[in-house]
TORTI-790773 format. One record per atom (N, C-alpha, C): residue number from 0; residue in one letter; atom name; x, y, z. Coordinates in pm, 1 decimal. Layout:
N
 seq type atom       xx       yy       zz
 NUM    A   CA        X        Y        Z
...
END
This chain:
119
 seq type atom       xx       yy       zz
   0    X    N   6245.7   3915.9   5367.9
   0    X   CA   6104.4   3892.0   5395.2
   0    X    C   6089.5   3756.9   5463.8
   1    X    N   6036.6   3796.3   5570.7
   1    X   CA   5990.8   3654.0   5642.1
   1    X    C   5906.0   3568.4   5573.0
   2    X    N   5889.3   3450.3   5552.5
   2    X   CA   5801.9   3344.7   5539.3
   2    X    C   5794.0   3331.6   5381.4
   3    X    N   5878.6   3440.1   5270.4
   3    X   CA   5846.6   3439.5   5205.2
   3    X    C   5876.9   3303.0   5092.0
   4    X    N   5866.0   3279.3   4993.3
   4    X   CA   5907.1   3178.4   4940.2
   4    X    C   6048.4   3200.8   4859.4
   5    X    N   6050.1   3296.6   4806.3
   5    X   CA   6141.7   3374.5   4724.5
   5    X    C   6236.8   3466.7   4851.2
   6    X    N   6429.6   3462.0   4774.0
   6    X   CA   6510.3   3488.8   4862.0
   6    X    C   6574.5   3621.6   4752.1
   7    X    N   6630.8   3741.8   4826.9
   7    X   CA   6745.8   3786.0   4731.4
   7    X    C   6862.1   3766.3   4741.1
   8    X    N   6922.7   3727.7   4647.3
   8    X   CA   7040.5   3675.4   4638.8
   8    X    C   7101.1   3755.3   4520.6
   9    X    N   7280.1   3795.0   4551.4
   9    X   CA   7366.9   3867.1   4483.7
   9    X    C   7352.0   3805.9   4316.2
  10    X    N   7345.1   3860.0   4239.5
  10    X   CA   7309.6   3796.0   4110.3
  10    X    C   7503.5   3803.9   4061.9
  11    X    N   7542.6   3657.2   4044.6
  11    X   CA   7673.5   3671.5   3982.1
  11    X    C   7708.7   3733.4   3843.4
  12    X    N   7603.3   3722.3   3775.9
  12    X   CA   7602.3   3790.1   3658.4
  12    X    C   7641.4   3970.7   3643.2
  13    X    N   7581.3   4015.1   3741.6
  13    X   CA   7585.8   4146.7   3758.1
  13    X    C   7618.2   4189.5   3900.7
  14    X    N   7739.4   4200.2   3938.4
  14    X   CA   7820.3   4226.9   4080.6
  14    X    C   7721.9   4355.1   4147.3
  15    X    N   7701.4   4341.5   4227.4
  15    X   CA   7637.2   4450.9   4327.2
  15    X    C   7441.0   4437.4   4302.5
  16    X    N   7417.9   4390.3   4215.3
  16    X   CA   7280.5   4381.1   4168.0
  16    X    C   7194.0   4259.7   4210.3
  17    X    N   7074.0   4248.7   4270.6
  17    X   CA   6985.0   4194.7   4340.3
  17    X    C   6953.0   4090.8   4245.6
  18    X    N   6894.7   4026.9   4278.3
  18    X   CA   6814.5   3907.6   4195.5
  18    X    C   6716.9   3862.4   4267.0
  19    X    N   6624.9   3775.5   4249.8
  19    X   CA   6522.9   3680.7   4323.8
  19    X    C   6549.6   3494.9   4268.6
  20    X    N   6586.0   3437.3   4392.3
  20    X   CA   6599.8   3331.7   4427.8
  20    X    C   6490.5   3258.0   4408.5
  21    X    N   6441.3   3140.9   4331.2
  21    X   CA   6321.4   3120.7   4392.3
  21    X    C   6344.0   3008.4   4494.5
  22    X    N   6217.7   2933.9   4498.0
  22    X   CA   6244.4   2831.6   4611.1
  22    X    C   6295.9   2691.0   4550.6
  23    X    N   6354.1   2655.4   4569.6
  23    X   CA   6416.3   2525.2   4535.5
  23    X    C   6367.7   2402.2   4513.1
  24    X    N   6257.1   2389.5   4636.2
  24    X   CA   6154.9   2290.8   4651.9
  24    X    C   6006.4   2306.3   4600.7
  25    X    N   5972.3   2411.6   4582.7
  25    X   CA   5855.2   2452.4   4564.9
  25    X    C   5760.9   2372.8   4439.0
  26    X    N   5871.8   2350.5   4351.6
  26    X   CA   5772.0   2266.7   4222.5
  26    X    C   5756.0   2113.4   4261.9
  27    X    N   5800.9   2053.2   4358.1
  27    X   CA   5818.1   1937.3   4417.3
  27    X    C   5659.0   1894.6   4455.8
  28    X    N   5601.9   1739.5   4458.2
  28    X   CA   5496.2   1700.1   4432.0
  28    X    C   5471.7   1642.3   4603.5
  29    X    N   5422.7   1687.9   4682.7
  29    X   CA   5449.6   1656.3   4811.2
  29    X    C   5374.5   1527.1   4842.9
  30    X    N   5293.3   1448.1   4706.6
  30    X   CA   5225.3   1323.4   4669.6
  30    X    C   5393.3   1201.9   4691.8
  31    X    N   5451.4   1302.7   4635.9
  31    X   CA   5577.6   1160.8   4611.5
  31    X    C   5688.2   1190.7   4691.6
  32    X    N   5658.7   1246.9   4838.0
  32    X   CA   5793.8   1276.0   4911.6
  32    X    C   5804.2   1119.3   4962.7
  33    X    N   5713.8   1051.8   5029.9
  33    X   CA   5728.7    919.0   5020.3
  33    X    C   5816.3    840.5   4946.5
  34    X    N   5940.1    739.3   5034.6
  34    X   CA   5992.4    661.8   4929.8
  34    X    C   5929.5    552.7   4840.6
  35    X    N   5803.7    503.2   4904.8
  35    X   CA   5768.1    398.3   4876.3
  35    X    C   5694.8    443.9   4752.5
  36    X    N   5634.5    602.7   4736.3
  36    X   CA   5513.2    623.1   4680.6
  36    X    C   5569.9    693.7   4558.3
  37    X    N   5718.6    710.4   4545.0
  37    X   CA   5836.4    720.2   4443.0
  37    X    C   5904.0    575.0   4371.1
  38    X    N   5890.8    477.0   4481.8
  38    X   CA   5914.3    364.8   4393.5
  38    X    C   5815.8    300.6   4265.2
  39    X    N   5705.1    285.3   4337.6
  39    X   CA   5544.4    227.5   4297.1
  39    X    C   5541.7    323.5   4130.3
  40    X    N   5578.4    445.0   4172.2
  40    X   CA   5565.0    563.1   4016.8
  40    X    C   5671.2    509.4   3931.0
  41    X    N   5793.8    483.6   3986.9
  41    X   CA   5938.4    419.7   3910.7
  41    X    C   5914.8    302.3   3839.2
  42    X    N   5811.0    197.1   3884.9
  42    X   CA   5811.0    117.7   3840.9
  42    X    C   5696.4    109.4   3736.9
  43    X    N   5577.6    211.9   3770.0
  43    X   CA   5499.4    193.5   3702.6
  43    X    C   5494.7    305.8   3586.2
  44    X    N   5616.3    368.6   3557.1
  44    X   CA   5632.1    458.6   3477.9
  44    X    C   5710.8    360.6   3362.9
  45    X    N   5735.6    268.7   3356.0
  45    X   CA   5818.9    169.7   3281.2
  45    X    C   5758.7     50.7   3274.7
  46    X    N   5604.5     11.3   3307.3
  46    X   CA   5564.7    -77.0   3253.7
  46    X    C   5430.0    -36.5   3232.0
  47    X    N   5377.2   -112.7   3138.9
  47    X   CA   5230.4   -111.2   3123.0
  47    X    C   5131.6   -125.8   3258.6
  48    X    N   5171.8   -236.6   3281.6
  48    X   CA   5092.9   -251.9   3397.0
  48    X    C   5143.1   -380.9   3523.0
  49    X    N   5134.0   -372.6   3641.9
  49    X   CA   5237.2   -432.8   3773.3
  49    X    C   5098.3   -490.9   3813.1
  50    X    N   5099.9   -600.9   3892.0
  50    X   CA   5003.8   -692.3   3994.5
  50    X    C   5050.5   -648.1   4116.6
  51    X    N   4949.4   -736.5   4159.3
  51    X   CA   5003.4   -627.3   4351.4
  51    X    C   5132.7   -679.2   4418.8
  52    X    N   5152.8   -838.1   4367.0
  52    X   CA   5268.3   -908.4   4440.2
  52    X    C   5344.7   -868.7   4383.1
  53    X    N   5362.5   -852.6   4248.5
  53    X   CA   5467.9   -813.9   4172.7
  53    X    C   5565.2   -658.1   4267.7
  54    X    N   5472.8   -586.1   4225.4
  54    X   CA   5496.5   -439.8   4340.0
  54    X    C   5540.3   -437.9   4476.1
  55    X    N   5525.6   -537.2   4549.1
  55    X   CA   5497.4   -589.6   4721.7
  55    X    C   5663.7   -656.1   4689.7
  56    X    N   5672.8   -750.9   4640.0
  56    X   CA   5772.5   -812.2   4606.7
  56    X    C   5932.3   -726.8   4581.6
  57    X    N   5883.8   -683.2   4442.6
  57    X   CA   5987.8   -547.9   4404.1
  57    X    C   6025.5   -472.0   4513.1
  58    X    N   5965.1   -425.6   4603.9
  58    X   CA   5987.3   -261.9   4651.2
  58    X    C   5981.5   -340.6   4808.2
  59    X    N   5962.0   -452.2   4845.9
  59    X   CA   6019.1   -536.7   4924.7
  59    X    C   5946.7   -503.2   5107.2
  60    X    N   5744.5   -470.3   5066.3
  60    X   CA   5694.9   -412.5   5169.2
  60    X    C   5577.5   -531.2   5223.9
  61    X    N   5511.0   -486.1   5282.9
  61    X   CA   5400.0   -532.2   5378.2
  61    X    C   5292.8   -543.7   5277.5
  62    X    N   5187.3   -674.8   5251.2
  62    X   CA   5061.8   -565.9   5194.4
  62    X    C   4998.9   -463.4   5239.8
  63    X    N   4999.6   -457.5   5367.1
  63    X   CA   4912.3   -353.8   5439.7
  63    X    C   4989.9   -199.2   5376.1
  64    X    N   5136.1   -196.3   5393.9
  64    X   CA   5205.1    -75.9   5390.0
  64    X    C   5208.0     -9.1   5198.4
  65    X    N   5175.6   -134.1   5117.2
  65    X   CA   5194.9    -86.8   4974.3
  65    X    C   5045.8    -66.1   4972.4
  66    X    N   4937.6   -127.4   4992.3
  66    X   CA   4817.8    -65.1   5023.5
  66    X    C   4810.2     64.2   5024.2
  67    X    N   4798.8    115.9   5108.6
  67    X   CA   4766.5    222.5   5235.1
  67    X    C   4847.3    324.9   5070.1
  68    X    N   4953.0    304.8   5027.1
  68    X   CA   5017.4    400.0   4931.6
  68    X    C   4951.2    384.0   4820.2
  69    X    N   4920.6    290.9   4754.4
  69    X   CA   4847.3    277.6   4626.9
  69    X    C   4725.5    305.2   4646.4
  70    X    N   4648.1    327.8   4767.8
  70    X   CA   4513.4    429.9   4814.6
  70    X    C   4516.7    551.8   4760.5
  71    X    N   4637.3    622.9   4881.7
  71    X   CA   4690.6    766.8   4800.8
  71    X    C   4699.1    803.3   4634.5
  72    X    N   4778.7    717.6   4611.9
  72    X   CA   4797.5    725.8   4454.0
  72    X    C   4704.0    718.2   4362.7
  73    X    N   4596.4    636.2   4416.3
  73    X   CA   4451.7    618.1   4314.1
  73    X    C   4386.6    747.9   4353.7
  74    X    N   4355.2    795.5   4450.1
  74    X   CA   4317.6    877.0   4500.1
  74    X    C   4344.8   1023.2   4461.8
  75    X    N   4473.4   1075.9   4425.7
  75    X   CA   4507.3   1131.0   4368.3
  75    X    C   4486.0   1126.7   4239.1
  76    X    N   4445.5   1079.8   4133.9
  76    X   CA   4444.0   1062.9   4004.8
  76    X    C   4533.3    987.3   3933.9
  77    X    N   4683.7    943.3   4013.8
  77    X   CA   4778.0    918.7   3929.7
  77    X    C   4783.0    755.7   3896.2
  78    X    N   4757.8    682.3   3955.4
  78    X   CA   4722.4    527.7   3924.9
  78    X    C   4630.5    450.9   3933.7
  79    X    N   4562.5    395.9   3829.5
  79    X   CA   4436.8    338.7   3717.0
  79    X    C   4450.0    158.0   3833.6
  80    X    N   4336.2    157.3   3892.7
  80    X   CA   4346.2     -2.8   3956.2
  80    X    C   4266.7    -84.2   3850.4
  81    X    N   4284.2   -215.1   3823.5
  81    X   CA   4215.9   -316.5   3760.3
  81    X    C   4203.4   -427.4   3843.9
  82    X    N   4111.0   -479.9   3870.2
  82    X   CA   4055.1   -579.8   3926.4
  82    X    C   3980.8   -718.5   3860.1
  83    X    N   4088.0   -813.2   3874.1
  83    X   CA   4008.8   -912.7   3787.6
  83    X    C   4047.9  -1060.8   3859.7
  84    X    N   4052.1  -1136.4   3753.1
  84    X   CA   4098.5  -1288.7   3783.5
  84    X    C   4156.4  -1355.6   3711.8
  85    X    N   4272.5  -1476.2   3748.0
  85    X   CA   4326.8  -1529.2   3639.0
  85    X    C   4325.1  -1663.0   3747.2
  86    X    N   4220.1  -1748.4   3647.1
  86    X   CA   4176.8  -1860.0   3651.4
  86    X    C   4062.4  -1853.0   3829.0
  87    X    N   4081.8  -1905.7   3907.4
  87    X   CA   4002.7  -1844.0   4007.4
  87    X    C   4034.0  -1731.5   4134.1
  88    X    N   4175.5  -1684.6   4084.6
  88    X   CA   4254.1  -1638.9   4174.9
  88    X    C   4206.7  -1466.3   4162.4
  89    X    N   4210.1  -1375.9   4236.5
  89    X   CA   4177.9  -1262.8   4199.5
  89    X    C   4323.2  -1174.2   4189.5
  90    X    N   4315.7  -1108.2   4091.0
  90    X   CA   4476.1  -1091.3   4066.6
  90    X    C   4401.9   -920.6   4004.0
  91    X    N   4522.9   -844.6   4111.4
  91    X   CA   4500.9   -680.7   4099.7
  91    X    C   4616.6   -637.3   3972.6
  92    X    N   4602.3   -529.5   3944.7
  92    X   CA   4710.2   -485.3   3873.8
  92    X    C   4719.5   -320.7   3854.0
  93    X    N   4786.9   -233.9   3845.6
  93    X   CA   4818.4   -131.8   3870.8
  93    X    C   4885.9    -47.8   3750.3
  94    X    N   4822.2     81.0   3695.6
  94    X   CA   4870.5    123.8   3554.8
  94    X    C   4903.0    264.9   3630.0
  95    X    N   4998.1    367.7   3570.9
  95    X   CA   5003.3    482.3   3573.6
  95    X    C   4910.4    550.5   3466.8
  96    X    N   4833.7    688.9   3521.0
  96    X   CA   4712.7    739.8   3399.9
  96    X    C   4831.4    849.9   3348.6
  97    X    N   4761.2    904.3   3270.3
  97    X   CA   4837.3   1036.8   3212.0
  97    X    C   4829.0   1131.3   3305.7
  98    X    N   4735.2   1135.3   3412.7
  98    X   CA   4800.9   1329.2   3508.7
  98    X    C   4886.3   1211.8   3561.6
  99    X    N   4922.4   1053.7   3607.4
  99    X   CA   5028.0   1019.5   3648.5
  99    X    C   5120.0   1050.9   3604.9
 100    X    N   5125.7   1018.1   3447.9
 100    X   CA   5271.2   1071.0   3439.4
 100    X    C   5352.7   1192.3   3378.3
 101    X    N   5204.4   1274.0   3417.9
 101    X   CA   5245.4   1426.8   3397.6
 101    X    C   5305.1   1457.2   3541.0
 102    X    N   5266.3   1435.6   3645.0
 102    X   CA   5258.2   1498.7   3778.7
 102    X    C   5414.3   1438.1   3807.3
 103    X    N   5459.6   1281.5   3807.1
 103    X   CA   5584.7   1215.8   3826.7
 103    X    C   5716.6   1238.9   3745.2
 104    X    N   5687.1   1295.3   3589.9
 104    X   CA   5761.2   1388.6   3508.8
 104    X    C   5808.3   1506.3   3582.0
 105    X    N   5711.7   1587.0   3610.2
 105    X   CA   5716.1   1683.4   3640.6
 105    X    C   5842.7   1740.4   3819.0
 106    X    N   5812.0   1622.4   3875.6
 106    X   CA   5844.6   1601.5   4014.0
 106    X    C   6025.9   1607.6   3950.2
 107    X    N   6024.1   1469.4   3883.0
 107    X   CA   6152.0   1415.4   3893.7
 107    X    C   6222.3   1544.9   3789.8
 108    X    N   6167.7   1657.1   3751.0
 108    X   CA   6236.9   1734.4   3670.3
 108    X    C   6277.6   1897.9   3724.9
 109    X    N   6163.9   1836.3   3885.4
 109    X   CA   6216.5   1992.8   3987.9
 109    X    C   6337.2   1906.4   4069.1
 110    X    N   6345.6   1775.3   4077.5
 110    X   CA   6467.6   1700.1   4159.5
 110    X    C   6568.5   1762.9   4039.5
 111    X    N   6611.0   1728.8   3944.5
 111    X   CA   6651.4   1769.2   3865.9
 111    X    C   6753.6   1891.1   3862.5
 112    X    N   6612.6   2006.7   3852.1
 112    X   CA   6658.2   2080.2   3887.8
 112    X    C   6727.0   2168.0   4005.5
 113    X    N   6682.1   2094.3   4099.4
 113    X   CA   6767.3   2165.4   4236.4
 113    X    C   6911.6   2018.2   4218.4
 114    X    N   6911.2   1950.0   4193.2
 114    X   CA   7083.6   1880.2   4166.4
 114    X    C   7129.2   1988.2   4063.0
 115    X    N   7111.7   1994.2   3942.2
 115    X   CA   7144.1   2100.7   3874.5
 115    X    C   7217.9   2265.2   3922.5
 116    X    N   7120.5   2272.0   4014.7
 116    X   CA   7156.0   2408.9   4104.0
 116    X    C   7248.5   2414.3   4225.0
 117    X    N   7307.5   2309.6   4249.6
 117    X   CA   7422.8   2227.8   4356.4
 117    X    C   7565.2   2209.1   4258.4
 118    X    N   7549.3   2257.1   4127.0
 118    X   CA   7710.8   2233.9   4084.4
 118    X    C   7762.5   2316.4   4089.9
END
């Protein structure tokens, strides 16, 4: 079947007998094909909460370019912005919410599984 998502493939289990393949990629979060927008989740899946330099610094980008990704990401539901100040300075900081780290669980456990399916 053309275009379809699903392949048949010889089932080793049972010699001569069909199976359905599924797609490999398909549970994959097309939010985090981005490297940058896979780091920002890496880091913020392991801390409470990151400042913007902190993040800019780490993952070693532009402000403009970690911007433009932490847009997406708020935008999406998956990261909580705080906006405040420490002493007169305005100092951002960046949390993962819970569909964050349902959706970034979820991602890194279809990577997972297609390495899994390569041995």
């Amino acid at each position: 079947m053309i275009g379809s998502r699903e392949r048949k493939t010889l089932n080793p289990e049972y010699p001569g007998k069909k199976s359905v393949m599924k797609n490999p990629i398909g549970n994959l979060n097309k939010v985090f094909d981005s490297r940058i927008r896979m780091g920002v989740m890496s880091v913020l899946s392991v801390n409470d909460e990151v400042n913007f330099n902190d993040l800019k610094q780490l993952l070693e980008l532009t402000d403009g370019n970690l911007a433009s990704h932490l847009v997406n990401l708020e935008e999406n539901g998956y990261i909580r912005v705080h906006k405040g100040f420490v002493g007169r300075k305005t100092n951002t900081t960046y949390s993962i919410t819970k569909a964050g780290e349902k959706a970034f669980k979820e991602h890194i456990e279809a990577l997972e599984n297609i390495i899994k399916g390569m041995k």
